[in-house]
Backbone as ProteinMPNN parsed JSONL, in Angstrom:
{"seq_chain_A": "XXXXXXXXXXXXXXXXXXXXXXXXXXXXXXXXXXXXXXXXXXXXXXXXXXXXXXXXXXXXXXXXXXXXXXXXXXXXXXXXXXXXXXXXXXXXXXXXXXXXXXXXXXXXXXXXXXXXXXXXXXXXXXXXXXXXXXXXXXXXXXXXXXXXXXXXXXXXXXXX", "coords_chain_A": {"N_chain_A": [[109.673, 144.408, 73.777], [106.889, 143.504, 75.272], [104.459, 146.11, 74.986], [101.934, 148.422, 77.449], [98.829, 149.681, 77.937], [99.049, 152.685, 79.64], [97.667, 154.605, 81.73], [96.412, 156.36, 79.049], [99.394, 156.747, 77.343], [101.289, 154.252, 76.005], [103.772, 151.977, 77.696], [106.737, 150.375, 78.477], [107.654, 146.848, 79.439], [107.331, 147.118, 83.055], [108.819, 145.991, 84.361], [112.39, 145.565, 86.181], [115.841, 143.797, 85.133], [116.826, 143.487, 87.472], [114.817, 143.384, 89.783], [114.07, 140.996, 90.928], [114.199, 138.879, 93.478], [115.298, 136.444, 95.131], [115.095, 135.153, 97.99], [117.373, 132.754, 99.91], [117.188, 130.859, 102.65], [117.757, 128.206, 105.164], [115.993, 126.517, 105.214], [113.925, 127.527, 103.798], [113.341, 129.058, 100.212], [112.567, 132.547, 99.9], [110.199, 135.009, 98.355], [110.358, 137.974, 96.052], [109.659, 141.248, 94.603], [110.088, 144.017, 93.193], [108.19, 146.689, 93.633], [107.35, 150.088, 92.725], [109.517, 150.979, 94.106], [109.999, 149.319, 96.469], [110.673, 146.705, 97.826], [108.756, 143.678, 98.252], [107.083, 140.955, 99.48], [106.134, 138.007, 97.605], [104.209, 135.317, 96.509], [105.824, 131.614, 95.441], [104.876, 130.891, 92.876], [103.616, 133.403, 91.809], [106.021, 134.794, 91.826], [107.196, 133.841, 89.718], [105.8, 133.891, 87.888], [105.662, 136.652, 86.662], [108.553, 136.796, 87.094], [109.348, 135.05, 84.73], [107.209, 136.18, 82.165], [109.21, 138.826, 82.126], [111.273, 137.658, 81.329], [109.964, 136.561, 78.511], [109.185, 138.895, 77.603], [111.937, 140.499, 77.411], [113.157, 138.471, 75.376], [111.609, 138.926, 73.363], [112.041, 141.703, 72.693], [114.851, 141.566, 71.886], [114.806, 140.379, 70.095], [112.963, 141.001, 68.426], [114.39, 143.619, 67.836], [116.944, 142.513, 66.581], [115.71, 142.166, 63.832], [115.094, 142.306, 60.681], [113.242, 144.735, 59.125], [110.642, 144.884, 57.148], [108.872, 145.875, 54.004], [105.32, 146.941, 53.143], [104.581, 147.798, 51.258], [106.412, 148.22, 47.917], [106.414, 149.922, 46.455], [106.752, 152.063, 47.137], [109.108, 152.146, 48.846], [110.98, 151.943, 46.273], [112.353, 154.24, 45.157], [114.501, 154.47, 46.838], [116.019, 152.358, 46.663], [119.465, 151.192, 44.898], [120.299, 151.452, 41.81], [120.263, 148.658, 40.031], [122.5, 146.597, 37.385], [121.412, 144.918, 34.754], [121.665, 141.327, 34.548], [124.235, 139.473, 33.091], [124.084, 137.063, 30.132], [125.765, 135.035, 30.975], [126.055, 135.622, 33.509], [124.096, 134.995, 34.588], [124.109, 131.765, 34.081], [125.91, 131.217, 35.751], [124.907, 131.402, 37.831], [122.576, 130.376, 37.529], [123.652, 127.191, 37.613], [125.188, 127.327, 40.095], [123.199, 127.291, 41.968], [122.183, 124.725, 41.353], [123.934, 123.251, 42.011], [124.691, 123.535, 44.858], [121.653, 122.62, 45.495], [122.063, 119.942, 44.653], [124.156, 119.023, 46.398], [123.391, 119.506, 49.039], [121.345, 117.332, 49.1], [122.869, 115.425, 49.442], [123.299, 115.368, 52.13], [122.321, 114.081, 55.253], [119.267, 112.712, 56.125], [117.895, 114.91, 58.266], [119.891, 116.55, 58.776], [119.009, 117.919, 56.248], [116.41, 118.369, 56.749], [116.857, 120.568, 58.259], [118.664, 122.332, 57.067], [116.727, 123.259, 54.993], [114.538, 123.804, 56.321], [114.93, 126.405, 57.596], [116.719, 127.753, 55.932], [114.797, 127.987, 53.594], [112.288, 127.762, 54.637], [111.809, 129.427, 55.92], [111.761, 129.337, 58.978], [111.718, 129.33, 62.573], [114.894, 129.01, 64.45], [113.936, 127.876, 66.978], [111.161, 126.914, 66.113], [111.911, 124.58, 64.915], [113.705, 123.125, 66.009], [111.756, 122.155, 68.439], [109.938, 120.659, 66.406], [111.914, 119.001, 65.639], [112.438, 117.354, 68.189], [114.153, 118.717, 70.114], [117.101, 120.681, 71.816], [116.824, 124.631, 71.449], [119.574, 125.203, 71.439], [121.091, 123.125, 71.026], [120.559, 123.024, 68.472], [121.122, 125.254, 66.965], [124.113, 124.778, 67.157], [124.178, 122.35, 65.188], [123.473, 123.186, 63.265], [125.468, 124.929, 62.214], [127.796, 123.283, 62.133], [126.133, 121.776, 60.074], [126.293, 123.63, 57.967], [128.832, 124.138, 57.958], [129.98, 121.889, 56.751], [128.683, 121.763, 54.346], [130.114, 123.992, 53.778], [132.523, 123.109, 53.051], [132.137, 121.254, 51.301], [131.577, 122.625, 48.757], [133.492, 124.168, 48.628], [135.395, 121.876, 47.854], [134.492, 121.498, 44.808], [134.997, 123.861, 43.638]], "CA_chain_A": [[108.938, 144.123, 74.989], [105.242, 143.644, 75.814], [104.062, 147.248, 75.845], [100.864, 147.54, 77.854], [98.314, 150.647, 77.991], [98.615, 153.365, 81.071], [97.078, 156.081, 81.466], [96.527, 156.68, 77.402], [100.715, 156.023, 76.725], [102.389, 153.032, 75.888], [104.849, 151.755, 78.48], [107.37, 149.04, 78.416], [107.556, 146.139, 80.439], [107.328, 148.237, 84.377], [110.385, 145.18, 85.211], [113.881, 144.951, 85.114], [116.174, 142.473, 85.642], [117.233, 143.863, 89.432], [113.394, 143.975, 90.107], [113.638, 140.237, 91.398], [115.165, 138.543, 94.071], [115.457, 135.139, 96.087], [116.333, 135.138, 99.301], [117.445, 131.794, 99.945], [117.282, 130.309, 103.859], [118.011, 127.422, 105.32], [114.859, 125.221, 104.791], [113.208, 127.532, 102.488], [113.331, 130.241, 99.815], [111.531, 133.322, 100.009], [110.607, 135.25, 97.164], [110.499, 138.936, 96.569], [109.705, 141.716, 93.683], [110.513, 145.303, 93.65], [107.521, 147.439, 92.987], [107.292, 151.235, 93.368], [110.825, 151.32, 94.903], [109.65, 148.621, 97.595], [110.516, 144.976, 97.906], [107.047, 142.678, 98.288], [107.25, 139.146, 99.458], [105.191, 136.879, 97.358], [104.574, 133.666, 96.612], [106.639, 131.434, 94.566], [103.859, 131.467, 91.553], [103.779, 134.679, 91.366], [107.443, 135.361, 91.401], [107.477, 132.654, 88.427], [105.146, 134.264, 86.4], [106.545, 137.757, 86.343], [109.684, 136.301, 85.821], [109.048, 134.671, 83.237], [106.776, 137.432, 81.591], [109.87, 139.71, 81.903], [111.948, 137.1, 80.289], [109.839, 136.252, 77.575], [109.584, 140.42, 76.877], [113.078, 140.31, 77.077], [113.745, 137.856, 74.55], [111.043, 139.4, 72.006], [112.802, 142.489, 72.391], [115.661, 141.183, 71.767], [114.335, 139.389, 68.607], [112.599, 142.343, 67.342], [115.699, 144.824, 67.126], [117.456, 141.988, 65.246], [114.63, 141.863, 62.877], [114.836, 142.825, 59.54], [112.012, 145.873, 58.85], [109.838, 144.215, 55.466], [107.877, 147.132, 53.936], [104.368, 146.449, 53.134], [104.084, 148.504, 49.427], [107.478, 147.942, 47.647], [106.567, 150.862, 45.068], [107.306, 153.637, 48.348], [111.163, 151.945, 48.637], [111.667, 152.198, 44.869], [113.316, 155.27, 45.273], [115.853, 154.201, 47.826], [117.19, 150.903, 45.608], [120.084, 151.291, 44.02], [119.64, 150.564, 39.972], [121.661, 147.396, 39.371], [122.059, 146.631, 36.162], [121.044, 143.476, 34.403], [122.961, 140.337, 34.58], [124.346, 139.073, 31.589], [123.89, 135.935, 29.77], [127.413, 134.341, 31.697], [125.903, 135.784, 35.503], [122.848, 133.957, 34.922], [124.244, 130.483, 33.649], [126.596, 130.812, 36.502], [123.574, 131.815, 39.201], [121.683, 128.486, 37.709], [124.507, 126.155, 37.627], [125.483, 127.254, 41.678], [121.754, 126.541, 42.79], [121.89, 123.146, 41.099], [125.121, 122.537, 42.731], [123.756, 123.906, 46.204], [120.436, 121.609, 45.686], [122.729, 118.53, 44.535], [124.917, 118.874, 47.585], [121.995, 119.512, 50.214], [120.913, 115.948, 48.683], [123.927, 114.108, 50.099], [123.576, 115.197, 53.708], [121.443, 113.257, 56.206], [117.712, 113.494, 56.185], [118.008, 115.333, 59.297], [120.298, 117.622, 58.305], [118.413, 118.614, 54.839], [114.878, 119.17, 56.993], [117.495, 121.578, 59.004], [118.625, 123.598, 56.193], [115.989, 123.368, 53.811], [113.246, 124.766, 56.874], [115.859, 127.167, 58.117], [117.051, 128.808, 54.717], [113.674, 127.915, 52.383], [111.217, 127.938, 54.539], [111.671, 130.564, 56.98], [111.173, 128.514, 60.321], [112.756, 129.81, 63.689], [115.57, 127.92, 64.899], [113.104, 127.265, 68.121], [110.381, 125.953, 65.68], [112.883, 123.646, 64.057], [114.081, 122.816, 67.442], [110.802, 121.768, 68.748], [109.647, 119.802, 65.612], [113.09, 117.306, 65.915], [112.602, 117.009, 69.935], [115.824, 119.008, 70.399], [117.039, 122.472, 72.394], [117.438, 125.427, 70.353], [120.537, 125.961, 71.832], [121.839, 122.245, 70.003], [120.17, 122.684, 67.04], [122.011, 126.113, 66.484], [124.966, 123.989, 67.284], [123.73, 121.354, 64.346], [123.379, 124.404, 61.913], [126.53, 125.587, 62.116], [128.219, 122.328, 62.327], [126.004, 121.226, 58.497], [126.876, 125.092, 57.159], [130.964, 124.219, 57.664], [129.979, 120.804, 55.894], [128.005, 122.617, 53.002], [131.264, 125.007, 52.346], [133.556, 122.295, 52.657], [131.686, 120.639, 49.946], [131.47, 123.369, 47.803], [135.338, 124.492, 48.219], [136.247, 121.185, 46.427], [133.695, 121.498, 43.432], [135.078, 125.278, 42.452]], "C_chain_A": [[107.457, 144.373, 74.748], [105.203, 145.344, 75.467], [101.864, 146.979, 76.403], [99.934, 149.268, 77.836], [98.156, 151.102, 79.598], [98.323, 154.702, 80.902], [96.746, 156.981, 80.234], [97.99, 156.535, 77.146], [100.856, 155.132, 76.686], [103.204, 153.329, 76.405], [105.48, 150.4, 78.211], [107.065, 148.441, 79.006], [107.674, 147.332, 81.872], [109.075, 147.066, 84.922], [111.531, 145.251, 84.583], [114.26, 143.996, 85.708], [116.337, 142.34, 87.205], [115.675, 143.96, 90.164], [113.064, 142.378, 90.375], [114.725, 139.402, 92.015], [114.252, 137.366, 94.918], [115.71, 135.159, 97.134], [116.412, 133.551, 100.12], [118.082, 131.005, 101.523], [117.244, 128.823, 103.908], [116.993, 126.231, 104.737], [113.856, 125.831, 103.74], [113.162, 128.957, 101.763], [111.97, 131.466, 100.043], [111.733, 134.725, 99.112], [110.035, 136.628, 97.056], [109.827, 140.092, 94.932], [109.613, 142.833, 94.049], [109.143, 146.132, 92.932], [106.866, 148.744, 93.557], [108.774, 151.184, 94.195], [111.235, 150.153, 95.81], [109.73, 147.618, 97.196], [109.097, 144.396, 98.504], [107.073, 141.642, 98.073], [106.301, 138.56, 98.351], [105.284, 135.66, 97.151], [105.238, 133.236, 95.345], [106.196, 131.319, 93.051], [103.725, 132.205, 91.164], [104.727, 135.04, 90.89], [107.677, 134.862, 89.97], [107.264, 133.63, 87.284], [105.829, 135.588, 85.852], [108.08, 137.534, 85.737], [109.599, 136.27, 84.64], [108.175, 135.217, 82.043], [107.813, 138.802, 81.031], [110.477, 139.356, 81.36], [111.679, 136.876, 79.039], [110.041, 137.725, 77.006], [110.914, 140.509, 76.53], [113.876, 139.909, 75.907], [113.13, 138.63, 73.473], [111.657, 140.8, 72.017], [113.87, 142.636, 71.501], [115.585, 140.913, 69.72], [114.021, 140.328, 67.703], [113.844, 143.632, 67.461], [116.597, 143.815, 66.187], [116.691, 142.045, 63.948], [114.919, 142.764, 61.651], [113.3, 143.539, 59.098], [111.753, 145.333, 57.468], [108.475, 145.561, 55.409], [106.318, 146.254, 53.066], [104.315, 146.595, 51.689], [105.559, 148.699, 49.342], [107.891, 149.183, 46.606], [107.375, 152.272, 46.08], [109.307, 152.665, 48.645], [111.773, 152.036, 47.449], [112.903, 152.863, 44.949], [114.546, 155.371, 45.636], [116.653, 153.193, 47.171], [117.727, 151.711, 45.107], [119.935, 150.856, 42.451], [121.339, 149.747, 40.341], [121.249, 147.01, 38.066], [122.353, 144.974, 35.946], [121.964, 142.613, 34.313], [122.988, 139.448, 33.226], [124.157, 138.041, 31.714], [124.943, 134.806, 30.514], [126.627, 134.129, 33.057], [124.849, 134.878, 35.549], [122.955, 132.745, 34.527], [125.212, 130.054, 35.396], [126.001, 130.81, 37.942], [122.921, 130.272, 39.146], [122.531, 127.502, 38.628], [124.986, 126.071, 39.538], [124.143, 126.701, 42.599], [121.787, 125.265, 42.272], [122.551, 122.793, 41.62], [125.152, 122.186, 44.404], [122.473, 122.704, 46.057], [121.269, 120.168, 45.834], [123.591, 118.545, 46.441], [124.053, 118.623, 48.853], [121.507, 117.761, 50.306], [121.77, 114.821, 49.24], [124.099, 114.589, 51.604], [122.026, 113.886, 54.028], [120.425, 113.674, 56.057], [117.804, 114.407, 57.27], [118.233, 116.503, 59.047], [119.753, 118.233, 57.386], [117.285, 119.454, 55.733], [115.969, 120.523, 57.529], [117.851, 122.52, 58.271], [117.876, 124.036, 55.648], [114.825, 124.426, 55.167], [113.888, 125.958, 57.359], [115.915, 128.592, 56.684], [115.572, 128.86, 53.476], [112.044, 127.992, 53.164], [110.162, 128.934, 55.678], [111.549, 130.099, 58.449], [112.322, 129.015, 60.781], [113.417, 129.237, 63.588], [114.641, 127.061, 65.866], [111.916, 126.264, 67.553], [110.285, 124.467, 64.906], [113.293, 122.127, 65.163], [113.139, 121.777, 68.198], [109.735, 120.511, 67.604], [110.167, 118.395, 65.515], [113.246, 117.147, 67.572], [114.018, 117.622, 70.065], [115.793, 120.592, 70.995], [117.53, 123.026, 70.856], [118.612, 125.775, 70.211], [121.445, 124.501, 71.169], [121.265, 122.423, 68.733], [121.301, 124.054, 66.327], [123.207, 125.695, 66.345], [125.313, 123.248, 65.968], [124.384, 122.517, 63.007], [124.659, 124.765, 61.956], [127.274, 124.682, 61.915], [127.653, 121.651, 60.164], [126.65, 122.3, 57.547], [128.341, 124.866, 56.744], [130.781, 123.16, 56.795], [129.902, 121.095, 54.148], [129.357, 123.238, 52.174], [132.376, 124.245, 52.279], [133.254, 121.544, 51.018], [132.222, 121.397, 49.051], [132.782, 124.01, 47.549], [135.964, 123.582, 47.653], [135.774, 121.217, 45.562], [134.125, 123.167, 42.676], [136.5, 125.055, 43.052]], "O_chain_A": [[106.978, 145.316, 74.119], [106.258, 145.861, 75.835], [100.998, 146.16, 76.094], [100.762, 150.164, 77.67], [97.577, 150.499, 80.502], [98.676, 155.593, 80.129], [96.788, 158.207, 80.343], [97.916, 155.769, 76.185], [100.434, 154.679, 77.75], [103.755, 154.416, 76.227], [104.835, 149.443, 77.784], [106.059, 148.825, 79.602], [108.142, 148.437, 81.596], [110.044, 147.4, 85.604], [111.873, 145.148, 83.405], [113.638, 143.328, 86.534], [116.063, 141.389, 87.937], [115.545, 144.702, 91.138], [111.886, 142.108, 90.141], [115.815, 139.165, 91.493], [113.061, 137.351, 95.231], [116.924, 135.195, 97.337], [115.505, 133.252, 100.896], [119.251, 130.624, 101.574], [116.814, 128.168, 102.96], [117.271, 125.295, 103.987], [113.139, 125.158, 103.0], [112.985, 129.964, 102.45], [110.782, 131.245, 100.276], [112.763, 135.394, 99.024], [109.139, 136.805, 97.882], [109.508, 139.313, 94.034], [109.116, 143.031, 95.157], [109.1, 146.177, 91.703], [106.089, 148.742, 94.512], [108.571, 151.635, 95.323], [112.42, 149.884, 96.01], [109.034, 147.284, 96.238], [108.533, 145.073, 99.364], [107.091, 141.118, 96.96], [105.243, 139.129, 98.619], [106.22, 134.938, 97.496], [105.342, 133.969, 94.362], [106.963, 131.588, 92.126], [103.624, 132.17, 89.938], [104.754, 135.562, 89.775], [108.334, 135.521, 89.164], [107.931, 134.03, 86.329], [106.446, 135.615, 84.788], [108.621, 137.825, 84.67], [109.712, 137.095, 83.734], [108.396, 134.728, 80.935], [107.578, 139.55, 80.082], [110.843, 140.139, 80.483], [112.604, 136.882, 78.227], [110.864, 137.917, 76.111], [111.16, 140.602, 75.328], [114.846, 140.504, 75.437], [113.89, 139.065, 72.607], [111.804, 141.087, 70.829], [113.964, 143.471, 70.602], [116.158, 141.225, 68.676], [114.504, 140.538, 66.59], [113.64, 144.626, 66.764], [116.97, 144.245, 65.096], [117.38, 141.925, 62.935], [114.943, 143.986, 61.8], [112.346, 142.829, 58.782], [112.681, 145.348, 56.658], [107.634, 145.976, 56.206], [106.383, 145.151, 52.523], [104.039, 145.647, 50.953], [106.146, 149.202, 50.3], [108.984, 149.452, 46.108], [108.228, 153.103, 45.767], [110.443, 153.094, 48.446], [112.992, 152.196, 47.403], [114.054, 152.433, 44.87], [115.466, 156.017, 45.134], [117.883, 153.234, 47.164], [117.226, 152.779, 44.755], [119.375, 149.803, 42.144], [122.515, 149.961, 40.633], [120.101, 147.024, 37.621], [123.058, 144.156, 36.537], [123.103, 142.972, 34.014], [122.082, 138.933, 32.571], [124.0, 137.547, 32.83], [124.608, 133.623, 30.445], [126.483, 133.058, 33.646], [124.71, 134.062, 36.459], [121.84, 132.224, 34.495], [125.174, 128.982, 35.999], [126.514, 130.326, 38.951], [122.766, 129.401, 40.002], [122.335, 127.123, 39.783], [125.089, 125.007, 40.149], [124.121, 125.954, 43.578], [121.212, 124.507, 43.054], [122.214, 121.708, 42.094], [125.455, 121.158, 45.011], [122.655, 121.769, 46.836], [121.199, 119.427, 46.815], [123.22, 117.89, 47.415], [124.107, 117.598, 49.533], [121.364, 117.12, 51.347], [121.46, 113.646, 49.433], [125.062, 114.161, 52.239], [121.223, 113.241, 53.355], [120.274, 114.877, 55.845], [117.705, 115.357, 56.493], [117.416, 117.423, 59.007], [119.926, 119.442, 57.536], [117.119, 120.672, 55.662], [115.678, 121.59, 56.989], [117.489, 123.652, 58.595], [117.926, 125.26, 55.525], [114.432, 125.562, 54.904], [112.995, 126.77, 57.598], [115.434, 129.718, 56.555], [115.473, 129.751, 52.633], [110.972, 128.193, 52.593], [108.999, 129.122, 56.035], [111.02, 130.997, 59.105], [113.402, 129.204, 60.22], [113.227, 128.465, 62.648], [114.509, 125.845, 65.72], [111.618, 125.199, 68.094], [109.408, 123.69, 64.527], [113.218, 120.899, 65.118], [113.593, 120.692, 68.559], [108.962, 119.682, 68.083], [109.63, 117.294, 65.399], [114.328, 116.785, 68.034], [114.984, 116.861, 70.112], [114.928, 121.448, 70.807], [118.081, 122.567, 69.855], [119.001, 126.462, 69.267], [122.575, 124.798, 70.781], [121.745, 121.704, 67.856], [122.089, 123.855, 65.403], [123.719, 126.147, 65.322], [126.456, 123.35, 65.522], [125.339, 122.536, 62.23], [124.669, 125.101, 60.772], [128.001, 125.19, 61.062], [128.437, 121.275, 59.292], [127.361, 122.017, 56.583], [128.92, 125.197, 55.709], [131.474, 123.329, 55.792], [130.622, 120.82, 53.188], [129.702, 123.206, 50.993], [133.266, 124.593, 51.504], [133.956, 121.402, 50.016], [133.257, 121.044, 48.486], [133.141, 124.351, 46.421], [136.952, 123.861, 46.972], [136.633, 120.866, 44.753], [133.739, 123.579, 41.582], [137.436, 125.776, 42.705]]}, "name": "protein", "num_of_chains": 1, "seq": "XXXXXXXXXXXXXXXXXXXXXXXXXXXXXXXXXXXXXXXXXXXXXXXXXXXXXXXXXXXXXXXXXXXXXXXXXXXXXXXXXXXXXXXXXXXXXXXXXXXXXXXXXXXXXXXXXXXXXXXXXXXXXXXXXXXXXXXXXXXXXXXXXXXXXXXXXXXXXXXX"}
């Protein structure tokens, strides 16, 4: 979430989700937000924005506890790796030979599908920025991805 500066601490978002309400009459809604304990009519712009301020916090929340932590100086995690030991002359013919097989395969889907894996797995792009590039929701494209992924290991379960 957002945090925002009060009083010298960092605070979260001040909203939750119960911190907005509709009240929905005959000819017209009327719109509400809870602050300090107290419900407070406002207008429907307002209500929007907060909304949607608490939603977007929401989501980056969300986003950032999935997030994989990337350290800045790689020499201060040393310590913590495990030693793996070198891969023999076999692991590394058989490491090539699967990425060529993986590239070749990628090559026989749909253009479509390739930009979808290839910006996804190579080139780091959200799903949403993926999403937004092919005119499409994120919520079909995740769909898409999962849908070329079963294709991908079908492939690759008849070639081994």
């Amino acid at each position: 979430m957002k945090r925002k500066e009060h009083g010298g601490e960092k605070m979260l978002n001040d909203f939750r989700k119960n911190d907005f309400w509709v009240l929905h009459e005959e000819n017209k809604d009327t719109y509400y937000l809870r602050i300090n304990d107290e419900w407070v009519e406002v207008t429907k712009s307002v209500y929007s924005v907060y909304k949607n301020s608490y939603q977007k916090a929401y989501r980056d929340q969300i986003r950032e506890t999935d997030k994989i932590t990337h350290y800045e100086n790689a020499d201060d995690l040393y310590p913590y790796i495990p030693d793996k030991p070198e891969k023999n002359t076999m692991d590394k013919i058989i490491e090539k030979e699967t990425k060529q097989l993986l590239q070749q395969i990628i090559l026989k889907l749909p253009e479509e599908e390739q930009r979808i894996i290839i910006a996804i797995y190579f080139e780091d792009m959200t799903e949403r920025e993926i999403a937004k590039e092919l005119h499409m929701s994120q919520q079909k494209l995740h769909y898409r991805k999962k849908k070329i992924l079963e294709k991908l290991k079908n492939f690759l379960s008849k070639d081994f």
